[in-house]
N, C-alpha and C positions, 0 to 999 in steps of 0.2 A: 763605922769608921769613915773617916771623908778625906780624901785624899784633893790636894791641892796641885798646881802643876802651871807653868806658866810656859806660851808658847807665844812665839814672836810671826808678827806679820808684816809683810813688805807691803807697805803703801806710800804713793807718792814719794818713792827714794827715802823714807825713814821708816823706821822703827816703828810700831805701836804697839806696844806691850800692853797684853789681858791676862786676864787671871780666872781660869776655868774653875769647876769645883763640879769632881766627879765623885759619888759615893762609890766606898769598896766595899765587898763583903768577905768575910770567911765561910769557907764552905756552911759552916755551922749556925750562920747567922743568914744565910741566904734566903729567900722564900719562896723561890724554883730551883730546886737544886737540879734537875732534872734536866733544865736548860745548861747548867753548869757542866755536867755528864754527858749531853748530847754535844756541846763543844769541844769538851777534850776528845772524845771517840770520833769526831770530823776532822780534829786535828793533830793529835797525836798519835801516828798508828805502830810505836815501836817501845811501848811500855814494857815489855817482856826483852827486849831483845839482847837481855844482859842474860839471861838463862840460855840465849843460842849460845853464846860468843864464853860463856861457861863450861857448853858440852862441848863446842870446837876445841876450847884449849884441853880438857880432857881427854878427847879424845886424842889429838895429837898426844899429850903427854902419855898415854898409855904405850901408844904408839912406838915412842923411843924406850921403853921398859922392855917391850914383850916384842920388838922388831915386826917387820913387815911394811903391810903400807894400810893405807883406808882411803875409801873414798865415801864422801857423806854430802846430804843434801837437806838442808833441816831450817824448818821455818818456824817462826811462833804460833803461824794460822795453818790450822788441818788441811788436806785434802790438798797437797801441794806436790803429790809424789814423793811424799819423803823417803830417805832412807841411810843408814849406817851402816857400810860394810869395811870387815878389817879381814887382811887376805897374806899366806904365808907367813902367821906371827906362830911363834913360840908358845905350844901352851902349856909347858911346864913354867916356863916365866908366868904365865898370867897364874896358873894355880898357888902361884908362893905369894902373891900378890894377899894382902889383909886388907880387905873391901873397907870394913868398918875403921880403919886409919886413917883412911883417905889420901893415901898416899902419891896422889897423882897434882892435882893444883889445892886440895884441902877445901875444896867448894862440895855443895851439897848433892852434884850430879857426879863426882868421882866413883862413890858407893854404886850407882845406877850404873854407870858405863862398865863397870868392873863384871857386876852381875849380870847386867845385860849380853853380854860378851859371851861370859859362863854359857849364859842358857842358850846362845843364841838365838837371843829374841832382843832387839833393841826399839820392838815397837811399845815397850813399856816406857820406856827415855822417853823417845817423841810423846805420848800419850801425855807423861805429865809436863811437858811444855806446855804444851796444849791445855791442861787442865789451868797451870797456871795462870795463861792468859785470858784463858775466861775470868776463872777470878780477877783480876786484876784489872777489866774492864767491866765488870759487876758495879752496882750501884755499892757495895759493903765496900768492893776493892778499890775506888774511886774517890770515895771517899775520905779512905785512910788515908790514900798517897795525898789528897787538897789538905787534910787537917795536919800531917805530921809534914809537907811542904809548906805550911802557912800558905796556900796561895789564893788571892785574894782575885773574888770576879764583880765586875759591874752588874748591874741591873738586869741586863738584858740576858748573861749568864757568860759573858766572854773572860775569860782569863786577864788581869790586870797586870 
């Protein structure tokens, strides 16, 4: 695919309009994709950060269900100190609670904060954050997100 694009230059007080011609690629069409993958991992460092901002509002929502407070600390990348603590709640509220409903924002970490809570272990939660963001910076998870974004890279492997 060849993408076209015109850019304007100041010379001697006018205009002089050229006309560039940059090839794009699809991830799928590329022939270093690897350069395409070392780009996005230099510059996009927040691919996951919808599954934080997921177990935040879960959390919170559980929060107002079974009272108390929490305090939590949760990053998409390991080894950050994490941690999830909920203090003074109600735990017959949380026991009426049906995990598999999802009854908290209806996202797929409700189930997890719910059980987690249960067991008192919420280093299962942070774990698979984590697990997800590897995948999703994996050459297989990199990919999907370039081919189901259509996003097209130059030659060199920069993001177009």
């Amino acid at each position: 695919m060849v993408f076209e694009w015109q850019r304007m230059e100041w010379k001697f007080n006018r205009y002089k309009m050229r006309t560039i011609t940059t090839k794009v690629y699809k991830i799928y069409e590329h022939s270093n994709r690897e350069k395409c993958y070392e780009w996005i991992r230099e510059n996009w460092h927040d691919l996951n950060e919808h599954s934080v901002r997921d177990v935040v509002e879960s959390i919170k929502a559980l929060t107002k269900i079974i009272g108390g407070s929490n305090d939590y600390s949760i990053s998409q990348i390991p080894d950050r100190n994490e941690f999830i603590n909920f203090r003074d709640y109600d735990e017959e509220e949380l026991s009426k609670l049906e995990a598999q409903d999802c009854p908290l924002t209806g996202t797929w970490c409700d189930i997890d904060v719910i059980e987690g809570l249960r067991e008192k272990n919420m280093s299962k939660l942070l774990k698979a954050i984590h697990e997800e963001t590897e995948y999703i910076y994996s050459d297989e998870g990199l990919f999907e997100l370039c081919e189901c974004n259509e996003y097209e890279f130059n030659e060199e492997g920069n993001i177009h």
